[in-house]
C-alpha positions as CSV (number, residue, x, y, z in Angstrom):
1,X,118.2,100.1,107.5
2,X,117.4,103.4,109.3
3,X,117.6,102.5,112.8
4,X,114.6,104.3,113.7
5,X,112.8,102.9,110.8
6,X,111.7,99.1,111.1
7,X,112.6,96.9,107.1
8,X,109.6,94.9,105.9
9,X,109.6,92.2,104.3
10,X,106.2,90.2,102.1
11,X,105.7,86.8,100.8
12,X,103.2,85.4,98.8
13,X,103.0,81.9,99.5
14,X,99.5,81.5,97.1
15,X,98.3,83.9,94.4
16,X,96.1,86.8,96.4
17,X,97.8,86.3,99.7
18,X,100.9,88.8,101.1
19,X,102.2,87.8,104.1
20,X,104.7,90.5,105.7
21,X,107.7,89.9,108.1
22,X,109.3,93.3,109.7
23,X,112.7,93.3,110.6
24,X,114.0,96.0,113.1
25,X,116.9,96.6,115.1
26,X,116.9,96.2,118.8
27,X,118.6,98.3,121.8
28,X,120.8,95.5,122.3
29,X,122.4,96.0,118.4
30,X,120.7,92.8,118.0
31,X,117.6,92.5,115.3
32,X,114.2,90.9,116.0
33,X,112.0,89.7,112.9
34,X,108.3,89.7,113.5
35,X,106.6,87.0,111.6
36,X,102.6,87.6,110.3
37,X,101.8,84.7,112.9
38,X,102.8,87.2,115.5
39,X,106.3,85.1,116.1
40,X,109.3,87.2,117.5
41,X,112.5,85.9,116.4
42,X,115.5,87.7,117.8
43,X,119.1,87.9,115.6
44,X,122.1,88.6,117.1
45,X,122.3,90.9,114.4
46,X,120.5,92.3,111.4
47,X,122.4,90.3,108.6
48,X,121.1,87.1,110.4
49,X,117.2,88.6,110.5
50,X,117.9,89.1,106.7
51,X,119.3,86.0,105.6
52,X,116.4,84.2,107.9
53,X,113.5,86.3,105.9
54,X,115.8,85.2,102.5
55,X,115.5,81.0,103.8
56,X,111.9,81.7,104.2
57,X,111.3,83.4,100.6
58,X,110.4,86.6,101.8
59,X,111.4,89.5,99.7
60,X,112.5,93.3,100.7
61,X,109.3,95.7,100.2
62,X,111.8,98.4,99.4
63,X,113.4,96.5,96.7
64,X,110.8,95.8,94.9
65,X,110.0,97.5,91.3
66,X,107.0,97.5,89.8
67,X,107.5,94.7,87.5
68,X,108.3,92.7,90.3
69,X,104.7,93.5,92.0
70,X,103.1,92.6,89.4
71,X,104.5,89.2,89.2
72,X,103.8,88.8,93.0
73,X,100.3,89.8,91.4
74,X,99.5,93.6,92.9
75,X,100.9,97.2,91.8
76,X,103.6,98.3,93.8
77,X,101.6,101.7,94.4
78,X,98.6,100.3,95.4
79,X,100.2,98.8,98.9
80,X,102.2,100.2,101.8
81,X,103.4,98.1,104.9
82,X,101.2,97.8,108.2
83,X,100.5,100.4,110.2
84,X,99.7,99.9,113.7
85,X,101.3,99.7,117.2
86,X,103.2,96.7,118.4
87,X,100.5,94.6,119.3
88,X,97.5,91.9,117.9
89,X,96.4,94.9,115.6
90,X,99.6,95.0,114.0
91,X,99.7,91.2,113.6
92,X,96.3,91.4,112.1
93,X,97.2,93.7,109.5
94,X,100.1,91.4,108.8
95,X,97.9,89.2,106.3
96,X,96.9,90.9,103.2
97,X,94.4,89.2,101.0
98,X,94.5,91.2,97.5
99,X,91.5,91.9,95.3
């Protein structure tokens, strides 16, 4: 993880639906994991952020393949993570319904 760069993290919990998590680092050396609910988790560090987003069957966007999108049901080109400030318009953009 580039430590100015946050991770993100999708689930799709029903066909058409991506739900993404992002996982940065704090100051602290600590991690946080922002849910799509707009839940903050905090980690004492980034391996426990990880293997929390792992329990709740999210997957690393940057370790995806394109076969593996298209199980998950979308092409990997056709989707980038969220791009907002911190915030509710971040959160909002956190739900992805897919055509």
């Amino acid at each position: 993880m580039n430590a100015t760069r946050p991770d993100w993290w999708l689930w799709s919990p029903e066909p058409g639906v991506l739900l993404w998590a992002r996982l940065r680092l704090r100051e602290d050396t600590g991690a946080e994991v922002l849910e799509s609910s707009g839940l903050t988790v905090r980690f004492d560090d980034l391996d426990s952020g990880r293997h929390y987003l792992l329990g709740a069957d999210y997957r690393a966007f940057d370790g995806l393949d394109a076969e593996d999108a298209a199980a998950l049901g979308f092409a990997l080109d056709d989707l980038a993570p969220p791009d907002a400030p911190d915030g509710p318009g971040l959160v909002r953009l956190m739900t992805q319904r897919l055509r």
